[in-house]
C-alpha positions in Angstrom: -24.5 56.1 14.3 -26.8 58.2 16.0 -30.6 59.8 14.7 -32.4 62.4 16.0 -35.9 63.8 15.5 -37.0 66.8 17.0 -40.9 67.8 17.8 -42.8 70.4 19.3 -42.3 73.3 17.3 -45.1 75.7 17.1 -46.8 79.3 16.7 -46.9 80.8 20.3 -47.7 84.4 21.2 -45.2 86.2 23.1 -44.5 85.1 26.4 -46.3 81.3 25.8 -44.3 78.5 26.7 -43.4 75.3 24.3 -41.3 72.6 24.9 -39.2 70.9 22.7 -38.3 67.0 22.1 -35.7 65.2 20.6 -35.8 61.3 20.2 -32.4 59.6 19.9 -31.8 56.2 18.3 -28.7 54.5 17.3 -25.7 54.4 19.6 -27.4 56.5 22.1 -24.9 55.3 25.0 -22.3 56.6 23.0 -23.7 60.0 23.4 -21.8 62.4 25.8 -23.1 65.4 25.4 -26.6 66.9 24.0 -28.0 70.2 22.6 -30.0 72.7 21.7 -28.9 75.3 18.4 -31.2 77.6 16.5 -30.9 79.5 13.6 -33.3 82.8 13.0 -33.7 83.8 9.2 -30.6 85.7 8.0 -28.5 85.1 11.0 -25.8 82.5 11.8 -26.7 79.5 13.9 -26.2 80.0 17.4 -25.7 77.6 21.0 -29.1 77.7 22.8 -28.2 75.0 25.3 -26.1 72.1 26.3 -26.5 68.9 28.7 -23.7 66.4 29.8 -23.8 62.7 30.3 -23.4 64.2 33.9 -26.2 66.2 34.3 -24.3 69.5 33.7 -26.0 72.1 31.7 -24.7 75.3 29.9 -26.8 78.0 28.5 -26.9 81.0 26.2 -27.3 84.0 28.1 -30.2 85.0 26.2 -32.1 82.4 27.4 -31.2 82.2 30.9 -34.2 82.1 33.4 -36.3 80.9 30.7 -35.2 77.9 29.4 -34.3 74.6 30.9 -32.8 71.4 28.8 -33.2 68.4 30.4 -32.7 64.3 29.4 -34.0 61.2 30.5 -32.6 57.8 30.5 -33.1 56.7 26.7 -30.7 60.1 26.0 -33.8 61.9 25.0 -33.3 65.6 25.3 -36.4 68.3 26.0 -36.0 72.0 26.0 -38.9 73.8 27.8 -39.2 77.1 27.1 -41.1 80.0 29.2 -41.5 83.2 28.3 -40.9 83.5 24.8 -39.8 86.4 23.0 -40.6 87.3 19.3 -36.3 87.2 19.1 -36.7 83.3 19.7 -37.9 82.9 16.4 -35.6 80.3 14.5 -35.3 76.6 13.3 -34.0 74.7 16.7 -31.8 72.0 16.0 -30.9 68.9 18.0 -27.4 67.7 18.5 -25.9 65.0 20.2 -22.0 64.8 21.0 -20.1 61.3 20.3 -16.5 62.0 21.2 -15.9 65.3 19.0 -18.3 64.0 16.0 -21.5 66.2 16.3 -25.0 64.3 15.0 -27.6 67.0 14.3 -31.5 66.4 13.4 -33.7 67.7 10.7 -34.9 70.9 12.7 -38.1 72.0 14.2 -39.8 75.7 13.4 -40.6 78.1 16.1 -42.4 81.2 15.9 -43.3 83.6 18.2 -45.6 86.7 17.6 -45.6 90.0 19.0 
């Protein structure tokens, strides 16, 4: 009911900034939450960050300070991200919430180098 496609992956050196977008289409009024996971090589797939319809957001505690996810009124989610660590390495994945049935997008690569 709901697509996502993510962008703005990239190679950054440590402590660049990129920001992420994800472009929803479908049922995006149905959405009532979006996300951010990623997913480093050989480790599980972890929450990066979240935003309600409200506004509310929720984030990881390794990311605190540096990254801020943020919508706009299509349900388009971003995730800007400052200061980036070599640890921040993964596959970040969209999500979007539609009453407890989680759509996820394809993925985009980030890679950051010492």
């Amino acid at each position: 009911q709901v697509q996502l496609v993510e962008s703005g992956g990239g190679l950054v050196q440590s402590g660049g900034s990129l920001r992420l977008s994800c472009a929803a289409s479908g049922s995006i009024f149905s959405i009532q939450s979006m996300g951010w996971y990623r997913q480093a090589p050989g480790k599980e797939r972890e929450l990066v960050a979240t935003i309600t319809r409200r506004g509310i957001t929720n984030y990881a505690d390794s990311v605190k300070g540096r990254f801020t996810i943020s919508r706009d009124n299509a349900n388009d989610v971003y995730l800007q991200m400052n200061t980036l660590k070599p640890e921040d390495t993964a596959v970040y994945y969209c999500t979007a919430d539609i009453f407890a049935r989680v759509y996820w997008g394809q993925g985009t690569q980030v890679t950051v180098s010492s």
